[in-house]
MARLO-941253 format. One record per residue (C-alpha): residue in three letters; chain; x, y, z. Coordinates in Angstrom, 2 decimals. Layout:
N
R   residu   chaine         X         Y         Z
R      ala        A         X         Y         Z
...
This chain:
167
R   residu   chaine         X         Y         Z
R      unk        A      3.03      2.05      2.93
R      unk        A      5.12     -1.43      2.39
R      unk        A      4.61     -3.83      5.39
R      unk        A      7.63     -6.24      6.10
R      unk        A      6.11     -9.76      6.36
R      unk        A      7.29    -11.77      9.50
R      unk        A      4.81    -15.43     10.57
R      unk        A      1.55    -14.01     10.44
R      unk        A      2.41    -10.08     11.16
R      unk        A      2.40     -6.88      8.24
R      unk        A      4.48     -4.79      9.90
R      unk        A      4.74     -1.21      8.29
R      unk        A      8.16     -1.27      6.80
R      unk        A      8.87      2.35      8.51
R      unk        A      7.86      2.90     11.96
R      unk        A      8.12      6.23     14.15
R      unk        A     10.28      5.88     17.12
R      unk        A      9.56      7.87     20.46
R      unk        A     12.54      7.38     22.72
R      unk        A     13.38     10.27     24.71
R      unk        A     10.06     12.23     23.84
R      unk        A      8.30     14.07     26.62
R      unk        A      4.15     13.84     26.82
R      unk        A      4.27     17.50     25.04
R      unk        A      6.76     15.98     21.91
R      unk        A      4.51     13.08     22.15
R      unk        A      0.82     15.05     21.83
R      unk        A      2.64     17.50     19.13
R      unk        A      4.45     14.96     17.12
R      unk        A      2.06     11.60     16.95
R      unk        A     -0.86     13.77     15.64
R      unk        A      1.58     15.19     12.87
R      unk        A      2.98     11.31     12.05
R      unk        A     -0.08      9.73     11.95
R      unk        A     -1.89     12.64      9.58
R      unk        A      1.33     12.30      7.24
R      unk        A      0.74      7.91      6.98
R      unk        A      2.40      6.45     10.01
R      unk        A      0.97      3.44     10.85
R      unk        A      3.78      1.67     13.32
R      unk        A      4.89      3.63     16.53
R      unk        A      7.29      2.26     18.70
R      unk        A      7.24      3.28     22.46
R      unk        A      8.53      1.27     25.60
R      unk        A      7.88      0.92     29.24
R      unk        A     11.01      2.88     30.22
R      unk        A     10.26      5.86     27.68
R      unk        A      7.66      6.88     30.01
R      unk        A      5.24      7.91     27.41
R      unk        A      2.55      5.12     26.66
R      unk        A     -0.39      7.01     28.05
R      unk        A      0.04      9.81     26.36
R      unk        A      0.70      7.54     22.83
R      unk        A     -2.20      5.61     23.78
R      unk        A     -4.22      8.98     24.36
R      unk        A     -3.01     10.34     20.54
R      unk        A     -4.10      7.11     19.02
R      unk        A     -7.50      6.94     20.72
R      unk        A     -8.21     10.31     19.60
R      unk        A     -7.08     10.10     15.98
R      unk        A    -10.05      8.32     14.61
R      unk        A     -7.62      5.40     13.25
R      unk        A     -9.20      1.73     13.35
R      unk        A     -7.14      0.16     15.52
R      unk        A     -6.56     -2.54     13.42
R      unk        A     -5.02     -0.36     10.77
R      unk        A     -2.15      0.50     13.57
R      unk        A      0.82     -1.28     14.72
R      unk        A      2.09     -0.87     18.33
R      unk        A      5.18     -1.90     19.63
R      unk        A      6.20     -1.44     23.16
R      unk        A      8.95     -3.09     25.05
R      unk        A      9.00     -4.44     28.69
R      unk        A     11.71     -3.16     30.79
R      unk        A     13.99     -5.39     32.64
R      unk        A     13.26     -4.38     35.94
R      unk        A      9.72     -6.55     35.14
R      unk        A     11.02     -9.75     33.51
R      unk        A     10.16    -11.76     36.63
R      unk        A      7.10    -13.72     36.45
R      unk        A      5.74    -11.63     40.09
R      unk        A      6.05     -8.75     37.62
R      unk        A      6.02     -9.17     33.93
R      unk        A      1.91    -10.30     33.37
R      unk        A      1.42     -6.37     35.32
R      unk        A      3.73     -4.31     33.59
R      unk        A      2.29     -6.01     30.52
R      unk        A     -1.72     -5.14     31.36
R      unk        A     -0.21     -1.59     32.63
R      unk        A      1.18     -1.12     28.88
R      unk        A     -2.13     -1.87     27.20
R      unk        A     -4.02      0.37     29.64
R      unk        A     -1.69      2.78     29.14
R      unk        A     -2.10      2.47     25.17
R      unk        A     -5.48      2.39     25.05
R      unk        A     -5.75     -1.05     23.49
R      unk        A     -6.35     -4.55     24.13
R      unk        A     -3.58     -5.72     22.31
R      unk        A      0.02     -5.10     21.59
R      unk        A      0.94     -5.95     17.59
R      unk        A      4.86     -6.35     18.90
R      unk        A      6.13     -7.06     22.51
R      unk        A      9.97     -6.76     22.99
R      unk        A     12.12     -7.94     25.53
R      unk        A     14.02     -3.97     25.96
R      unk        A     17.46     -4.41     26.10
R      unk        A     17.76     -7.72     28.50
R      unk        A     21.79     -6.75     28.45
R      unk        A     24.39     -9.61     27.36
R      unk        A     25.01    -10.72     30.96
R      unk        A     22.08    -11.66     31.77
R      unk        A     20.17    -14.94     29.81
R      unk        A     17.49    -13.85     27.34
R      unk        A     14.47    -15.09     29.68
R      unk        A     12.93    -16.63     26.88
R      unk        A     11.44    -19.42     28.97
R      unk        A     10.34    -17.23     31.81
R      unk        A      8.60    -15.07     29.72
R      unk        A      6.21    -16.90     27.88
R      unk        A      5.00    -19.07     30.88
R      unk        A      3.09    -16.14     32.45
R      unk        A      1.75    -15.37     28.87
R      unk        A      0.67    -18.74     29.62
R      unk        A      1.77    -19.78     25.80
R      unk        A      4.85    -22.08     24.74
R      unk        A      7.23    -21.08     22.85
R      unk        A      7.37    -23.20     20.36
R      unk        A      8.00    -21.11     17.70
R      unk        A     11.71    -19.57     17.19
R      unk        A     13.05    -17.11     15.17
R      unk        A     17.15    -17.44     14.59
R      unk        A     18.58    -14.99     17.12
R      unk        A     18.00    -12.42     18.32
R      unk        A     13.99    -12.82     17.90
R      unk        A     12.10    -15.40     19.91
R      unk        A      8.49    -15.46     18.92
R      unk        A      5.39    -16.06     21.34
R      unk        A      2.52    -16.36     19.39
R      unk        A     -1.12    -15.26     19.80
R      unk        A     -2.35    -13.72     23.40
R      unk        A     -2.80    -10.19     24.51
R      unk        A      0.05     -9.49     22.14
R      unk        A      0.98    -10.88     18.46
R      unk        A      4.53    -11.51     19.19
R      unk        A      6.85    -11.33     21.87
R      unk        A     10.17    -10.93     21.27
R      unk        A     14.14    -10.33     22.48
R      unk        A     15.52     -6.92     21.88
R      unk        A     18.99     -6.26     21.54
R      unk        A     19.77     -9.58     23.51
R      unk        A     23.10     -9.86     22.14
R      unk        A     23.93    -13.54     20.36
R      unk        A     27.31    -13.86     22.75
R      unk        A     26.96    -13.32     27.16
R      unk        A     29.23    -10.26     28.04
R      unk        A     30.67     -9.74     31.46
R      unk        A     28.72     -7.69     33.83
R      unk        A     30.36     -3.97     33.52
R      unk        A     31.55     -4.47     30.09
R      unk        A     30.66     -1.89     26.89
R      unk        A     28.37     -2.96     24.66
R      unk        A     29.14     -3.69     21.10
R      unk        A     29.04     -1.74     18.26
R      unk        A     26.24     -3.06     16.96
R      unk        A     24.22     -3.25     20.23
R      unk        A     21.57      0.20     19.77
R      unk        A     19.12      1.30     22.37
């Protein structure tokens, strides 16, 4: 598999997406991705499914190490009282002590990309940036932290998103 180099991070150049997969998709189809080379699956707090991706990866006899997880933290836990939680929920949810990728999930273009009060309860500065979108927290429970989809222009609350804004 080719592995897209970023600071420090191989990141498997293809990854398998779970959005909108149910705990039965999830112990059917993460089996049947890892068996056929998969070695980046990419889950969120809002998908609803990290136990049971942490459960398939446990059980697949994969060094951890040779995996790369990615999880996102929903908006609704940006706030320091909240983020640090929803963070240790994630990894004991996954099964892991550490998450290879940490994403902002979708912070939406009226609000600030909380760049600044996200890394102080990781307890790390960010001092290392990435041009926009991607703001990089190195080194703790997680290998990099970083804004997704935080659009480079602030939108009006209520408005559509771009074209080029994904979930």
């Amino acid at each position: 598999m080719q592995h897209v180099h970023a600071g420090n991070a191989a990141i498997p150049a293809i990854g398998f997406g779970t959005y909108g997969m149910t705990g039965d998709d999830i112990y059917r189809m993460i089996p049947e991705a890892l068996r056929a080379g998969f070695r980046h699956i990419d889950t969120g707090q809002i998908y609803r499914n990290e136990a049971e991706i942490g459960d398939c990866v446990a059980a697949s006899g994969i060094p951890r190490s040779d995996l790369f997880l990615t999880t996102k933290v929903w908006v609704s836990n940006y706030s320091a009282r909240y983020f640090d939680a929803s963070v240790n929920e994630s990894l004991r949810k996954l099964k892991t002590d550490y998450i290879d990728l940490l994403l902002l999930h979708w912070p939406g273009g009226w609000l600030r990309c909380p760049i600044d009060l996200v890394c102080k309860p990781l307890r790390r500065p960010c001092d290392e940036y990435a041009a926009p979108p991607a703001h990089v927290c190195p080194k703790g429970p997680t290998s990099s932290v970083s804004v997704h989809e935080c659009p480079f222009q602030p939108r009006a609350p209520g408005s559509p998103r771009s074209a080029t804004e994904s979930h």
